[in-house]
PyMOL Python script that loads the backbone (N, CA, C, O; Angstrom):
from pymol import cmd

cmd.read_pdbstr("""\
ATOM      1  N   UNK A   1       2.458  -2.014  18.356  1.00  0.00           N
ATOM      2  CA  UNK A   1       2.723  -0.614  18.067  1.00  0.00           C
ATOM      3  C   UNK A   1       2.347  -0.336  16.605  1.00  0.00           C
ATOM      4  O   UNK A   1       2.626  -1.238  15.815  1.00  0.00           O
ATOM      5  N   UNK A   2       1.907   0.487  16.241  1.00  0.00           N
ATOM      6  CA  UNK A   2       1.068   1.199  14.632  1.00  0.00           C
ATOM      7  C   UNK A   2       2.273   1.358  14.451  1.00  0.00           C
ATOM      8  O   UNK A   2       3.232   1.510  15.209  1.00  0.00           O
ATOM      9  N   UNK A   3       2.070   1.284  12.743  1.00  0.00           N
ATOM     10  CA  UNK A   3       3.054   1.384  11.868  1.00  0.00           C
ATOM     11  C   UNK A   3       2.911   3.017  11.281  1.00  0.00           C
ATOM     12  O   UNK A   3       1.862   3.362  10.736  1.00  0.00           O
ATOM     13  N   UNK A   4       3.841   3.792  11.414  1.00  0.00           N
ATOM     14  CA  UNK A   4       3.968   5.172  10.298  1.00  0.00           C
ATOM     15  C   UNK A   4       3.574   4.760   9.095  1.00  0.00           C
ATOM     16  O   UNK A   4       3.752   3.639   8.619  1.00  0.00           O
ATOM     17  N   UNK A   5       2.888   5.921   8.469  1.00  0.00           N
ATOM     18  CA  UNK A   5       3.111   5.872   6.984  1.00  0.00           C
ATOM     19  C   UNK A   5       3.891   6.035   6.090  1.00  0.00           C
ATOM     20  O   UNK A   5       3.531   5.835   4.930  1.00  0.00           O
ATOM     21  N   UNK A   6       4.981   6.381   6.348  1.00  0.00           N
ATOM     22  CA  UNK A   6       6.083   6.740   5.836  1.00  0.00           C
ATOM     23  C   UNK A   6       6.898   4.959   6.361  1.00  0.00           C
ATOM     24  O   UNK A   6       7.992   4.807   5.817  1.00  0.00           O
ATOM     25  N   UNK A   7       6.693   4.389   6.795  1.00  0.00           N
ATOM     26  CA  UNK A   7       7.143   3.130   6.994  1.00  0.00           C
ATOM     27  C   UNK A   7       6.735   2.268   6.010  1.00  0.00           C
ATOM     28  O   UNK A   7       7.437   1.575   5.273  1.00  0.00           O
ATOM     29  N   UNK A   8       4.972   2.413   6.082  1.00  0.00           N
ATOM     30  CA  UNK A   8       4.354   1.491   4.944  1.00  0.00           C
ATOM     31  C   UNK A   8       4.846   2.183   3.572  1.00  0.00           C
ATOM     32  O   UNK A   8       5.295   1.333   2.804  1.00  0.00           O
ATOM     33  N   UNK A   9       4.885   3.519   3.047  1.00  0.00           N
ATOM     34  CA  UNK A   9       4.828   3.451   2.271  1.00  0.00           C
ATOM     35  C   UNK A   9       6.779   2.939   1.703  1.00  0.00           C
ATOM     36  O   UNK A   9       7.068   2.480   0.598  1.00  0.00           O
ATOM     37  N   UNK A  10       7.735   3.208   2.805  1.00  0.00           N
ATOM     38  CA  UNK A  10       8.428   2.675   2.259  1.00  0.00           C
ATOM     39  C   UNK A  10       8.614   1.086   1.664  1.00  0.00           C
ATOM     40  O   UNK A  10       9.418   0.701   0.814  1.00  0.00           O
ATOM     41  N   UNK A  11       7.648   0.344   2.364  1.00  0.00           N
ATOM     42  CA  UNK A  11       7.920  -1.473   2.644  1.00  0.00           C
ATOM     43  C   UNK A  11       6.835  -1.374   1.071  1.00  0.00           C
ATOM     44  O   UNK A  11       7.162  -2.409   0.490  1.00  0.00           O
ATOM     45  N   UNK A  12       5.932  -0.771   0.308  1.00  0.00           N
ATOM     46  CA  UNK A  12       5.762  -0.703  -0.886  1.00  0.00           C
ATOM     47  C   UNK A  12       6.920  -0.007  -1.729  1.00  0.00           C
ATOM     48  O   UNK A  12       7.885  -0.661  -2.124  1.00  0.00           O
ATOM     49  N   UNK A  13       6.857   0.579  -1.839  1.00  0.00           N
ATOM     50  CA  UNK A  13       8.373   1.072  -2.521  1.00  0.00           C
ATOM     51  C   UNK A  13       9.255   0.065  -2.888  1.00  0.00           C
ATOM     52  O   UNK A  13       9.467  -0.346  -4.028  1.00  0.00           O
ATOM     53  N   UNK A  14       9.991  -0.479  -1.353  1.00  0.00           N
ATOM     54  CA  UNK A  14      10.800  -1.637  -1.619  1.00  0.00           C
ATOM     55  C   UNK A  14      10.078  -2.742  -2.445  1.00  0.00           C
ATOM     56  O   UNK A  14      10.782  -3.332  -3.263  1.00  0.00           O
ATOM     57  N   UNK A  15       8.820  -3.088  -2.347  1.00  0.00           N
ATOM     58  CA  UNK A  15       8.487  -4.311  -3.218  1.00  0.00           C
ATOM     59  C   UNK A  15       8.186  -4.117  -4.568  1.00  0.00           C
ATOM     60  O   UNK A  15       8.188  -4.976  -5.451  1.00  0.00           O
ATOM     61  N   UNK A  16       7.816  -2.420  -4.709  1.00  0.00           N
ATOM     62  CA  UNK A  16       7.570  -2.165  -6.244  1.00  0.00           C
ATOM     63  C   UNK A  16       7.957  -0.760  -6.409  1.00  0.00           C
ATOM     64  O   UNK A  16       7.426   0.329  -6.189  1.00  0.00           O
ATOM     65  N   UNK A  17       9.102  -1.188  -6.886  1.00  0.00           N
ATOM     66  CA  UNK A  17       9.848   0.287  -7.227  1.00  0.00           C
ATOM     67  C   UNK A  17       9.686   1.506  -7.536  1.00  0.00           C
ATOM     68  O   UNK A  17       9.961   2.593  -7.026  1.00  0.00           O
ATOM     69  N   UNK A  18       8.966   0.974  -8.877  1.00  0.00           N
ATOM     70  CA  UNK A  18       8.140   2.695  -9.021  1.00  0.00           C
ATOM     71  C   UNK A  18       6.916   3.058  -9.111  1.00  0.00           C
ATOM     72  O   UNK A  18       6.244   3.673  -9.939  1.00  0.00           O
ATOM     73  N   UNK A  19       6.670   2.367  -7.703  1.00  0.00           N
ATOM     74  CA  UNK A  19       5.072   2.842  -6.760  1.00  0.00           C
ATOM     75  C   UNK A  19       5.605   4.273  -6.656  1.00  0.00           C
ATOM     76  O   UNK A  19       6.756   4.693  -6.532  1.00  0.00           O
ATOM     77  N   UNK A  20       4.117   5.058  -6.764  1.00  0.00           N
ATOM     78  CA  UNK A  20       4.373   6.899  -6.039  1.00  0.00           C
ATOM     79  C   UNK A  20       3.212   6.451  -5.381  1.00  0.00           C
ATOM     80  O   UNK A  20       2.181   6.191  -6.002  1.00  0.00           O
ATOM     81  N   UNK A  21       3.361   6.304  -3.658  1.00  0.00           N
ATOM     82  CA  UNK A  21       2.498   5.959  -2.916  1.00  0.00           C
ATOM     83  C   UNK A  21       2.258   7.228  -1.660  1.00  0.00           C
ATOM     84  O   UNK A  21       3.080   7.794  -0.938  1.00  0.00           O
ATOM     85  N   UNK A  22       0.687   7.374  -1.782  1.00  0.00           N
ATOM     86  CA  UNK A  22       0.105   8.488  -1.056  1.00  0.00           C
ATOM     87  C   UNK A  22      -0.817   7.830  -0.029  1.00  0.00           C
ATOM     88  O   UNK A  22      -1.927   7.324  -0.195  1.00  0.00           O
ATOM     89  N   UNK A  23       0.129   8.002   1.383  1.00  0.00           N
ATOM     90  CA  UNK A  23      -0.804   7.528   2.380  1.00  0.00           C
ATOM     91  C   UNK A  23      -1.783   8.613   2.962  1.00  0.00           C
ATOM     92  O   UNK A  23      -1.535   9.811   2.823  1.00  0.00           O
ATOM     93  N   UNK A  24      -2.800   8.202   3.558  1.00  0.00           N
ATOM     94  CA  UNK A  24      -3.899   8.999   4.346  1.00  0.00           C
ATOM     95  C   UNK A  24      -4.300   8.283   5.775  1.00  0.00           C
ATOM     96  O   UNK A  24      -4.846   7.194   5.946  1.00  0.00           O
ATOM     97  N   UNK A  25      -3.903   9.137   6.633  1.00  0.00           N
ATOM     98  CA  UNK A  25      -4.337   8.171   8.364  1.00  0.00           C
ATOM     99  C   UNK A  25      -5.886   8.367   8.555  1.00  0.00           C
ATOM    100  O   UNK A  25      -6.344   9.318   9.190  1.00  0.00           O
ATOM    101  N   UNK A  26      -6.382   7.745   8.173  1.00  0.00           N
ATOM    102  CA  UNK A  26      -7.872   7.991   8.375  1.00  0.00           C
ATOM    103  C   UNK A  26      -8.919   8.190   9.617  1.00  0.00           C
ATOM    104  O   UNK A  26     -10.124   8.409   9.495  1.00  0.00           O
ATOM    105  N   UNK A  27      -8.153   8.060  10.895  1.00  0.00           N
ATOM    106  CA  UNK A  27      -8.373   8.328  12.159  1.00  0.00           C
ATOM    107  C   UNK A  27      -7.850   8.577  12.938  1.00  0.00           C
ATOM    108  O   UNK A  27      -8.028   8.208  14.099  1.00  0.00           O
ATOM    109  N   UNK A  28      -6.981   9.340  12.488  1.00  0.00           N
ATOM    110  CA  UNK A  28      -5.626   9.983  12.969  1.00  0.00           C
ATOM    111  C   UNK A  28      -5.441   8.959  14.281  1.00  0.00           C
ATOM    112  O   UNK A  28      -5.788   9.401  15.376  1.00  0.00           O
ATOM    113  N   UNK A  29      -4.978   7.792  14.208  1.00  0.00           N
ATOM    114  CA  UNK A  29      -4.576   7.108  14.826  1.00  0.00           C
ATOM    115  C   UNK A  29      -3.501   6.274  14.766  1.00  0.00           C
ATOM    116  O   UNK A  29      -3.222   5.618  15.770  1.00  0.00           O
ATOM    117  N   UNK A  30      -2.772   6.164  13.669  1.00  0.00           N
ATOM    118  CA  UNK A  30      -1.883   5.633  13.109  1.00  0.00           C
ATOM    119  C   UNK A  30      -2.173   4.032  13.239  1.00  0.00           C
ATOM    120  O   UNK A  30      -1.408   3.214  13.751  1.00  0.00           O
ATOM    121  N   UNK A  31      -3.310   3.798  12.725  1.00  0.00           N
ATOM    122  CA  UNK A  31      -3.742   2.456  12.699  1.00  0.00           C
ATOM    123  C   UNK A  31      -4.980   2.066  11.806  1.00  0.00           C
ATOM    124  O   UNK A  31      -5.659   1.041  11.731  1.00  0.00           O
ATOM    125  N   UNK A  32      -5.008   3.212  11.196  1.00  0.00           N
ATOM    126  CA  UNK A  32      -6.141   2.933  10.225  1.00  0.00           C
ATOM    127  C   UNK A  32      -5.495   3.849   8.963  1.00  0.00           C
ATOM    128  O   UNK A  32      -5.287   5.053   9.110  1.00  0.00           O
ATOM    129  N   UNK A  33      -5.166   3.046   7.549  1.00  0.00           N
ATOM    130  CA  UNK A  33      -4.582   4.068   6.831  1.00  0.00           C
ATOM    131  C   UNK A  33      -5.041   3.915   5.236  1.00  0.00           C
ATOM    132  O   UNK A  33      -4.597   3.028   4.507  1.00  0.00           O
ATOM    133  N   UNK A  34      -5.481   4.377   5.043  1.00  0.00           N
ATOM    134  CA  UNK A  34      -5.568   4.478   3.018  1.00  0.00           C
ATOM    135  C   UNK A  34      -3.926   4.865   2.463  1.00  0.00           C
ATOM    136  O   UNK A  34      -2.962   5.460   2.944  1.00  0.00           O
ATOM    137  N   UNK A  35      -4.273   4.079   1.031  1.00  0.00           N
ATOM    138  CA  UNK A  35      -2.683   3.833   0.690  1.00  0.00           C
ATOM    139  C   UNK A  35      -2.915   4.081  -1.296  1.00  0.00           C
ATOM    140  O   UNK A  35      -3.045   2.981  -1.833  1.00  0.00           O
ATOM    141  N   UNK A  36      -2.964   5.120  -2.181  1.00  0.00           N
ATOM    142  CA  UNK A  36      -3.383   5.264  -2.981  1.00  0.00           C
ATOM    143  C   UNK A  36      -1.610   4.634  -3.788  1.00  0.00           C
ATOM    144  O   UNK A  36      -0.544   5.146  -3.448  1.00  0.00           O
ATOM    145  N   UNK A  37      -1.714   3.430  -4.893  1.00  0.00           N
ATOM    146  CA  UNK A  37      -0.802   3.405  -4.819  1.00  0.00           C
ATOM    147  C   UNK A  37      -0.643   3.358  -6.268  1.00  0.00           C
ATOM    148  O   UNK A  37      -1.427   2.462  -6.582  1.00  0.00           O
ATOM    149  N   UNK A  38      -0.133   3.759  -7.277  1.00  0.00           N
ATOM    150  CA  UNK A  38      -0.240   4.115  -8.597  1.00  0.00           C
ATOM    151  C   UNK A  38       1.426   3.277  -8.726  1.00  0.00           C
ATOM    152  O   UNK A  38       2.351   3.377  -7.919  1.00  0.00           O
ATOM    153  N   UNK A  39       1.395   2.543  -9.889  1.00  0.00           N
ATOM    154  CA  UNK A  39       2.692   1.808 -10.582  1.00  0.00           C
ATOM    155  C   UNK A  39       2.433   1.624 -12.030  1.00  0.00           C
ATOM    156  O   UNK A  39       1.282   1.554 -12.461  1.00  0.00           O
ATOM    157  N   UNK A  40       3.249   1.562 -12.623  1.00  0.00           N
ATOM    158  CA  UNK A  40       3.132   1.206 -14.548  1.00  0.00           C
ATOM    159  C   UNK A  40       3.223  -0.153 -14.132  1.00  0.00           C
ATOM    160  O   UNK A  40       2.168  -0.600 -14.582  1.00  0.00           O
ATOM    161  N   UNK A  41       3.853  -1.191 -13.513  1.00  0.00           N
ATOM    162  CA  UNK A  41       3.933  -2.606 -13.541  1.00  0.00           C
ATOM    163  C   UNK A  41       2.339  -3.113 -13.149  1.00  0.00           C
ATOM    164  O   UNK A  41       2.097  -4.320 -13.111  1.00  0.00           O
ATOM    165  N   UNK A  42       1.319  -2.143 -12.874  1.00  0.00           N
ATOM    166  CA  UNK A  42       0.309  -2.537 -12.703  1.00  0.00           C
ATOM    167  C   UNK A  42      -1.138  -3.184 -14.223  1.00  0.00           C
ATOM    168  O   UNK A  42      -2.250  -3.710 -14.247  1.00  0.00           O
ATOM    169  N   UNK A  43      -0.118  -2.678 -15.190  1.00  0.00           N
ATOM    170  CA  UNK A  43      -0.521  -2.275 -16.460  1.00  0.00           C
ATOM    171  C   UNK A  43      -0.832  -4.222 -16.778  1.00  0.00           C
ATOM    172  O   UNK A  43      -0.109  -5.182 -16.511  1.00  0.00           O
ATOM    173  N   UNK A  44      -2.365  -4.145 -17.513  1.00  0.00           N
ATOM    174  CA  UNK A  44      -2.710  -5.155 -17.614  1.00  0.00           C
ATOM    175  C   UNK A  44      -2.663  -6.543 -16.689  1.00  0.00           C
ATOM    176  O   UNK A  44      -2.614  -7.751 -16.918  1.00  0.00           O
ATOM    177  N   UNK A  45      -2.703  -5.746 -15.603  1.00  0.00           N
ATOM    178  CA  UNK A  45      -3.171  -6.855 -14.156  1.00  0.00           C
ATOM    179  C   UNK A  45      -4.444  -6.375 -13.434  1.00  0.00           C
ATOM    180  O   UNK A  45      -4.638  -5.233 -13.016  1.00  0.00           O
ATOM    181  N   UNK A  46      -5.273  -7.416 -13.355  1.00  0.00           N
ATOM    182  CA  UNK A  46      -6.575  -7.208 -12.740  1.00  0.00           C
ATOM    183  C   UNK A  46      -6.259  -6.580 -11.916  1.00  0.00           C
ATOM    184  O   UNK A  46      -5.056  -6.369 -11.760  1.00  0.00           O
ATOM    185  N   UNK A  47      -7.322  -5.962 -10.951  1.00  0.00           N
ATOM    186  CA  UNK A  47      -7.185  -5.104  -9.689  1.00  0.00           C
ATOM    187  C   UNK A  47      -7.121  -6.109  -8.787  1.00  0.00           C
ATOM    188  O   UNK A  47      -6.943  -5.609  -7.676  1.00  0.00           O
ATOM    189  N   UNK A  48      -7.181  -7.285  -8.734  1.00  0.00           N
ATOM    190  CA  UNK A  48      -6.963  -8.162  -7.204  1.00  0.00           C
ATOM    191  C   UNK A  48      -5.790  -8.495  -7.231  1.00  0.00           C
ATOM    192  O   UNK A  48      -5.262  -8.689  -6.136  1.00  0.00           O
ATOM    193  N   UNK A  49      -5.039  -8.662  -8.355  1.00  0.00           N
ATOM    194  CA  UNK A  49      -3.828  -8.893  -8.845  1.00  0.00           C
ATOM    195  C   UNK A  49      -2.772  -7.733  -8.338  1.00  0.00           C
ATOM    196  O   UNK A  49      -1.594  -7.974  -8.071  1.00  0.00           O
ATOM    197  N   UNK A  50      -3.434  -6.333  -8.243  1.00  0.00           N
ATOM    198  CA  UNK A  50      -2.613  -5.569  -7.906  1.00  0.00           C
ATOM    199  C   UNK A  50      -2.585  -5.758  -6.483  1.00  0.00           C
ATOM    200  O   UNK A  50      -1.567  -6.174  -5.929  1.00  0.00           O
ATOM    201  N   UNK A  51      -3.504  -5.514  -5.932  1.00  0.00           N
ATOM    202  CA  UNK A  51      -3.681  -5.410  -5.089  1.00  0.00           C
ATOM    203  C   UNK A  51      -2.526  -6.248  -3.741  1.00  0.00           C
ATOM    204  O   UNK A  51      -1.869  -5.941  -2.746  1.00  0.00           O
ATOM    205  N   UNK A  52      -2.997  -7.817  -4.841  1.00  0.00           N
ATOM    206  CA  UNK A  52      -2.296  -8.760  -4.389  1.00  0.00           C
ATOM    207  C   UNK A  52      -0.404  -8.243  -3.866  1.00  0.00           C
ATOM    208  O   UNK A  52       0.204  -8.350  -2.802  1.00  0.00           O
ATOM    209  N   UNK A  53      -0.025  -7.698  -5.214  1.00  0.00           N
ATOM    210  CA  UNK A  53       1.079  -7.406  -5.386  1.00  0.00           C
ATOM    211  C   UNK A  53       1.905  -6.762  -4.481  1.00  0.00           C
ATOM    212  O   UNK A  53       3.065  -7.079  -4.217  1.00  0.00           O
ATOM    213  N   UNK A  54       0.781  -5.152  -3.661  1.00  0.00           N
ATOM    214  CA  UNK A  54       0.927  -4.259  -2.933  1.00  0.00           C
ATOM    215  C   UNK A  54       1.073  -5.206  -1.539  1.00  0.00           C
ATOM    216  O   UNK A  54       1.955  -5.039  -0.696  1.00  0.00           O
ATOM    217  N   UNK A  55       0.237  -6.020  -1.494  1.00  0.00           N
ATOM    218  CA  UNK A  55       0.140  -7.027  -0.145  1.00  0.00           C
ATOM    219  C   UNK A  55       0.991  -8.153   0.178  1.00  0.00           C
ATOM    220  O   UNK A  55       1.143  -8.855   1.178  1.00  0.00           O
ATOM    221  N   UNK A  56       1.439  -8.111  -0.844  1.00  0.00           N
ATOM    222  CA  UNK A  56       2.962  -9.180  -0.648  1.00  0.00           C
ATOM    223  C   UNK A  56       4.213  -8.444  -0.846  1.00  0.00           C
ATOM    224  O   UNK A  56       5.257  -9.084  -0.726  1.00  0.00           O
ATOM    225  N   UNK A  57       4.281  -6.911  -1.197  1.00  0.00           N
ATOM    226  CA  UNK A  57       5.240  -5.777  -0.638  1.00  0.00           C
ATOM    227  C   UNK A  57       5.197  -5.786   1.092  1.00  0.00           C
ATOM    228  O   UNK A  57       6.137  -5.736   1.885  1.00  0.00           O
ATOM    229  N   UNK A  58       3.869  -5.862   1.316  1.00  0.00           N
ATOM    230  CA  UNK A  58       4.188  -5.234   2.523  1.00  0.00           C
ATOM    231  C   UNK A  58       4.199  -6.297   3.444  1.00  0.00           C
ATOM    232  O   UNK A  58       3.837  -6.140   4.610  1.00  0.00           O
ATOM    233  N   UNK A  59       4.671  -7.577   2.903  1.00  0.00           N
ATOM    234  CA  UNK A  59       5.463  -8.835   3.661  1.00  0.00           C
ATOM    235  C   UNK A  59       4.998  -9.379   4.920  1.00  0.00           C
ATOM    236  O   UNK A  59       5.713  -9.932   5.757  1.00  0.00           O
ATOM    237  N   UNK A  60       3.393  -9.129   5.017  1.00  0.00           N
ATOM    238  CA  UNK A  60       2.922 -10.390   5.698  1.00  0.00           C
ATOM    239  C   UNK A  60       2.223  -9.395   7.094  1.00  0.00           C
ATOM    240  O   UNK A  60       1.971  -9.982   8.146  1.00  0.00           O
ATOM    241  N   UNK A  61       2.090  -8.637   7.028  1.00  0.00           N
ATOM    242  CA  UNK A  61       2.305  -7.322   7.962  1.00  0.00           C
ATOM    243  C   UNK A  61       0.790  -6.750   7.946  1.00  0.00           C
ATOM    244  O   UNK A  61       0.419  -5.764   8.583  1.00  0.00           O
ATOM    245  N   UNK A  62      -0.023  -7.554   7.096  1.00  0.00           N
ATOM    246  CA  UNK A  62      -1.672  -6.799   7.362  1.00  0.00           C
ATOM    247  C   UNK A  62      -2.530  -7.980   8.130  1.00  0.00           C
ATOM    248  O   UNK A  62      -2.356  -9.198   8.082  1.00  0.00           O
ATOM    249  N   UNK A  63      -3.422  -7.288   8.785  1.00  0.00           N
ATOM    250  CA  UNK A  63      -3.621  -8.048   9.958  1.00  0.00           C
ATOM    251  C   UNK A  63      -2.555  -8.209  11.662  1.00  0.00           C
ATOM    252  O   UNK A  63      -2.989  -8.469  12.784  1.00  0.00           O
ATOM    253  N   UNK A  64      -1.492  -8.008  11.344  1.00  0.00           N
ATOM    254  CA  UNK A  64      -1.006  -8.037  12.481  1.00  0.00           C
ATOM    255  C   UNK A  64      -0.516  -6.276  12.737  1.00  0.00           C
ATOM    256  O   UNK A  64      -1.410  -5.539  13.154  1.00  0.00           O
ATOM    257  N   UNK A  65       0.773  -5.703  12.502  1.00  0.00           N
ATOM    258  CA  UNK A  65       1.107  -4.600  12.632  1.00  0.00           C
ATOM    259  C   UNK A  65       0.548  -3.752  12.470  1.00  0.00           C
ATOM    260  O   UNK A  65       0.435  -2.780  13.216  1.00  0.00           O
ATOM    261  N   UNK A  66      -0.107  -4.005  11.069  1.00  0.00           N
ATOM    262  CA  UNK A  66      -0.436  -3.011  10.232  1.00  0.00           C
ATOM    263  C   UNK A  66      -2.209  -3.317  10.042  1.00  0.00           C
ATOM    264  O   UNK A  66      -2.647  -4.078   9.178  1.00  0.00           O
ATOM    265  N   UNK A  67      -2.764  -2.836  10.670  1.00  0.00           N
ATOM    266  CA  UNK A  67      -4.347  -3.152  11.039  1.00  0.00           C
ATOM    267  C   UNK A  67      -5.395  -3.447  10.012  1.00  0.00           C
ATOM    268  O   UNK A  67      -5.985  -4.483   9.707  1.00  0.00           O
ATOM    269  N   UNK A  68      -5.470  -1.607   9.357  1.00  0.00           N
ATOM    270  CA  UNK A  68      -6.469  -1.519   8.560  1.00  0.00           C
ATOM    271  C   UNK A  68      -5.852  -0.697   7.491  1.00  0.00           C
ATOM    272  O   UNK A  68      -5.426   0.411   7.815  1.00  0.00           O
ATOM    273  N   UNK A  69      -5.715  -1.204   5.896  1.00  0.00           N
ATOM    274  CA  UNK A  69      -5.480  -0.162   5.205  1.00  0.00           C
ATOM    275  C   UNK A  69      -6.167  -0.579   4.108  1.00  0.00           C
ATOM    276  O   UNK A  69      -6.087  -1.626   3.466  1.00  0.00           O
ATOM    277  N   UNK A  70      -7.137   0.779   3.929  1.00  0.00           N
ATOM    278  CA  UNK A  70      -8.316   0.854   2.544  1.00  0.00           C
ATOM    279  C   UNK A  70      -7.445   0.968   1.467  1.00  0.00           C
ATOM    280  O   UNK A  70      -6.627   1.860   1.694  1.00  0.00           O
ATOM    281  N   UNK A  71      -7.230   0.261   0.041  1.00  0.00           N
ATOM    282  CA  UNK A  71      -6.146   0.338  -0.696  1.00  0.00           C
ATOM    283  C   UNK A  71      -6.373   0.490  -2.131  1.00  0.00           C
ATOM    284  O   UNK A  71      -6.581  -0.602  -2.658  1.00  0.00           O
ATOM    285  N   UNK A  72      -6.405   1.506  -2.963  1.00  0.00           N
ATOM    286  CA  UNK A  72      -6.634   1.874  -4.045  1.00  0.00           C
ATOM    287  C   UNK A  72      -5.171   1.950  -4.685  1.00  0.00           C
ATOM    288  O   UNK A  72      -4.110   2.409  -4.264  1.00  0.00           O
ATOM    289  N   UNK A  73      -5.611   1.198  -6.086  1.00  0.00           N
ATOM    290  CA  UNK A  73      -4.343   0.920  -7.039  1.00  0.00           C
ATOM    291  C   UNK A  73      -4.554   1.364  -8.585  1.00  0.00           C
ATOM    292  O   UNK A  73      -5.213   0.740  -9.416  1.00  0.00           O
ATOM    293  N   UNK A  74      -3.915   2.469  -8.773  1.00  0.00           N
ATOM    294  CA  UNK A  74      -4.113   2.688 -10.402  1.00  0.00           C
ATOM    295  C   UNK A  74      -2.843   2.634 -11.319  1.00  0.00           C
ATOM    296  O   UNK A  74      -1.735   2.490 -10.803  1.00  0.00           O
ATOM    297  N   UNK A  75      -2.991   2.744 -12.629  1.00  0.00           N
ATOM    298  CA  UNK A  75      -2.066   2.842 -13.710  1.00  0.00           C
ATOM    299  C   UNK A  75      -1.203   4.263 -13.962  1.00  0.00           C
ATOM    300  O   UNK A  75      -2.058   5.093 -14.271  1.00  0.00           O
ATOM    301  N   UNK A  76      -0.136   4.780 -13.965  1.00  0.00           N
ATOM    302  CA  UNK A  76       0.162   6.139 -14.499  1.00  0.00           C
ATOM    303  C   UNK A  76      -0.332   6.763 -15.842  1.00  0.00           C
ATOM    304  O   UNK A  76       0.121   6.308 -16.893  1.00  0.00           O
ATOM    305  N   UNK A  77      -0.973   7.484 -15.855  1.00  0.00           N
ATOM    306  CA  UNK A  77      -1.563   7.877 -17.131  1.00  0.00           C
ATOM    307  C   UNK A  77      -0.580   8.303 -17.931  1.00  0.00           C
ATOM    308  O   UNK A  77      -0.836   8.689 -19.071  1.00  0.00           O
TER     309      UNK A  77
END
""", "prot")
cmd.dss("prot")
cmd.show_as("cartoon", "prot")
cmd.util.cbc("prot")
cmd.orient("prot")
């Protein structure tokens, strides 16, 4: 069963607090989702590093539940 976005974006949240995370269903299918995810703890960590970070929030869950999500990570200006 596809995961909501409002699911994923909570299971980021929980792993990084003050993520402001903006999902997008990209085929309106609830199985394909972009996840724009902006944090200050991102500050001076490579982008695979973030990335990493966002992907061990969401606790093991890509590839199985959670299918496809295109994932952009920035700094708060």
């Amino acid at each position: 069963m596809p995961m909501e976005g409002d699911e994923i974006a909570a299971l980021i949240r929980a792993g990084i607090p003050d993520a402001e995370v903006e999902m997008t269903d990209l085929a309106g299918d609830k199985d394909h989702w972009s996840a724009r995810v902006t944090s200050a703890s991102f500050a001076g960590m490579p982008r695979v590093r973030q990335h990493q970070a966002v992907y061990a929030a969401l606790g093991g869950r890509m590839g199985g539940v959670l299918h496809a999500l295109q994932l952009t990570t920035a700094i708060p200006k």
